[in-house]
FIMARMAR-130750 format. One line per field, with one value per residue (C-alpha): residue number from 1; residue in one letter; y, x, z. Coordinates in steps of 0.05 Angstrom, whole numbers, plus 5000, padded with zeros to 4 digits. Layout:
N
sevo	NUM, ...
vomi	A, ...
v	Y, ...
u	X, ...
w	Z, ...
This chain:
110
sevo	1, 2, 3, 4, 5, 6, 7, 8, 9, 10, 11, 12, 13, 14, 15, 16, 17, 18, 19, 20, 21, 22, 23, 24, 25, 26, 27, 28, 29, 30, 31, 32, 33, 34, 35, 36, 37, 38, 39, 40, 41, 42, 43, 44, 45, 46, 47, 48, 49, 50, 51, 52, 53, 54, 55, 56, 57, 58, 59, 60, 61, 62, 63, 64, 65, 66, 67, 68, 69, 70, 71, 72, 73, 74, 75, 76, 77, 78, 79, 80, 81, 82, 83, 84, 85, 86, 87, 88, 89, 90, 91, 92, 93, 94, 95, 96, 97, 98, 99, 100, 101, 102, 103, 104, 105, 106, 107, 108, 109, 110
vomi	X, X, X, X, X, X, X, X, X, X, X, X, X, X, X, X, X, X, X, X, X, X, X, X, X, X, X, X, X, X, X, X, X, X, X, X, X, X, X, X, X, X, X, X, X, X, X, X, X, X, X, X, X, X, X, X, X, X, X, X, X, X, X, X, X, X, X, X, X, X, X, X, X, X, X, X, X, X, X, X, X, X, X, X, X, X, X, X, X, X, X, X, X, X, X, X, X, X, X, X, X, X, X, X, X, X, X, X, X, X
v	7061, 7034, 6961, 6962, 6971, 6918, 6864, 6914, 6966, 7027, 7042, 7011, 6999, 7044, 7099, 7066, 7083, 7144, 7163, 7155, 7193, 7267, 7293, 7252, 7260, 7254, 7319, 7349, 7362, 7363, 7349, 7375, 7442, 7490, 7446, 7368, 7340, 7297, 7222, 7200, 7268, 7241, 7181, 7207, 7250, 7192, 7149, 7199, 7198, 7122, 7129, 7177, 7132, 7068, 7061, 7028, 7052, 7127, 7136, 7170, 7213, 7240, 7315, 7341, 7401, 7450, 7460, 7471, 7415, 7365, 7347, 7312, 7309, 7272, 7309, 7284, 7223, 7201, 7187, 7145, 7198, 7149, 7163, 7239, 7253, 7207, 7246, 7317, 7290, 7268, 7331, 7387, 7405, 7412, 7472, 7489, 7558, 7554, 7576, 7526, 7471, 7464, 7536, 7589, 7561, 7603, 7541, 7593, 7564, 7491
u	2670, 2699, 2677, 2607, 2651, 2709, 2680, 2684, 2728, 2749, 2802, 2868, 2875, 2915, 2861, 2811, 2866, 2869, 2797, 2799, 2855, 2839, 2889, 2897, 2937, 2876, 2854, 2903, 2836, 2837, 2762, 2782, 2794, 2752, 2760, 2746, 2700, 2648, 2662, 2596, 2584, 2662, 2637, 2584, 2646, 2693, 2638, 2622, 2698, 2697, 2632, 2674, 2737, 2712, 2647, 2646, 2573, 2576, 2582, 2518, 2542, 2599, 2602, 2665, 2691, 2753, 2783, 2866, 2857, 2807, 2767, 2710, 2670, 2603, 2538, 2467, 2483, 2414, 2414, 2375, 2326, 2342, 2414, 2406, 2361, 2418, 2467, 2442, 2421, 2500, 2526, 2479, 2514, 2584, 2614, 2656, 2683, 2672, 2610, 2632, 2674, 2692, 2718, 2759, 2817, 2867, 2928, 2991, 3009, 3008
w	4868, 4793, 4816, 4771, 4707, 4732, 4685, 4620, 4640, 4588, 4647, 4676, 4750, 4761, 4740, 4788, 4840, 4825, 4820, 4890, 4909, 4935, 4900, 4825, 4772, 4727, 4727, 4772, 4815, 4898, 4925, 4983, 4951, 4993, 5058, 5068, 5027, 5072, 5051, 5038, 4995, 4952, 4946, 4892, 4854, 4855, 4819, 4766, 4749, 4752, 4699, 4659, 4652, 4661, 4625, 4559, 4551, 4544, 4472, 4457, 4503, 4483, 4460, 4418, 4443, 4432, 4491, 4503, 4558, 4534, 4460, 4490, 4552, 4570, 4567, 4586, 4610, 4643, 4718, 4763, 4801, 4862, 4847, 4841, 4908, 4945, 4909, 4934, 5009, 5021, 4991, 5022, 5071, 5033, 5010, 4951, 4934, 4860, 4817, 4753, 4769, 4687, 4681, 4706, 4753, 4772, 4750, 4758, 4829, 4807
């Protein structure tokens, strides 16, 4: 999924790798974290991580914020509406068990 920014990269390899891993070091983040993730609904998620470490393009973009375990993130980064309505028709039928994915994890068991 990190192959459209392979010619201008802002990432290593190795972070492409591990995009695409279910469970990554880069966020310490499991997709399949409320039961298996369908693999054309990941596909979607493992791009947007590949657009967030990858792209050299995002710099209007970036927000500053104050958080204990990042100082930036990306906000309003337009998306194709083709790219969108794909987006939502492969990941319908999934299931997570989390209201806000950037908030409120219970870390204390690893």
């Amino acid at each position: 999924q990190c192959a459209l920014w392979k010619e201008n990269a802002c990432c290593t390899a190795n972070t492409s790798v591990e995009a695409h891993q279910d469970q990554s070091y880069l966020y310490n983040f499991n997709w399949d974290h409320c039961g298996a993730m369908p693999e054309k609904c990941k596909r979607h998620f493992i791009q947007d991580t590949c657009l967030y470490e990858c792209s050299p393009n995002l710099g209007p973009w970036i927000d500053q914020v104050d958080n204990s375990w990042r100082k930036e993130r990306i906000l309003h980064v337009p998306l194709c509406r083709e790219d969108c309505e794909q987006w939502w028709e492969d990941c319908q039928d999934a299931v997570t068990c989390k209201v806000n994915w950037h908030k409120g994890w219970n870390w204390t068991s690893g």
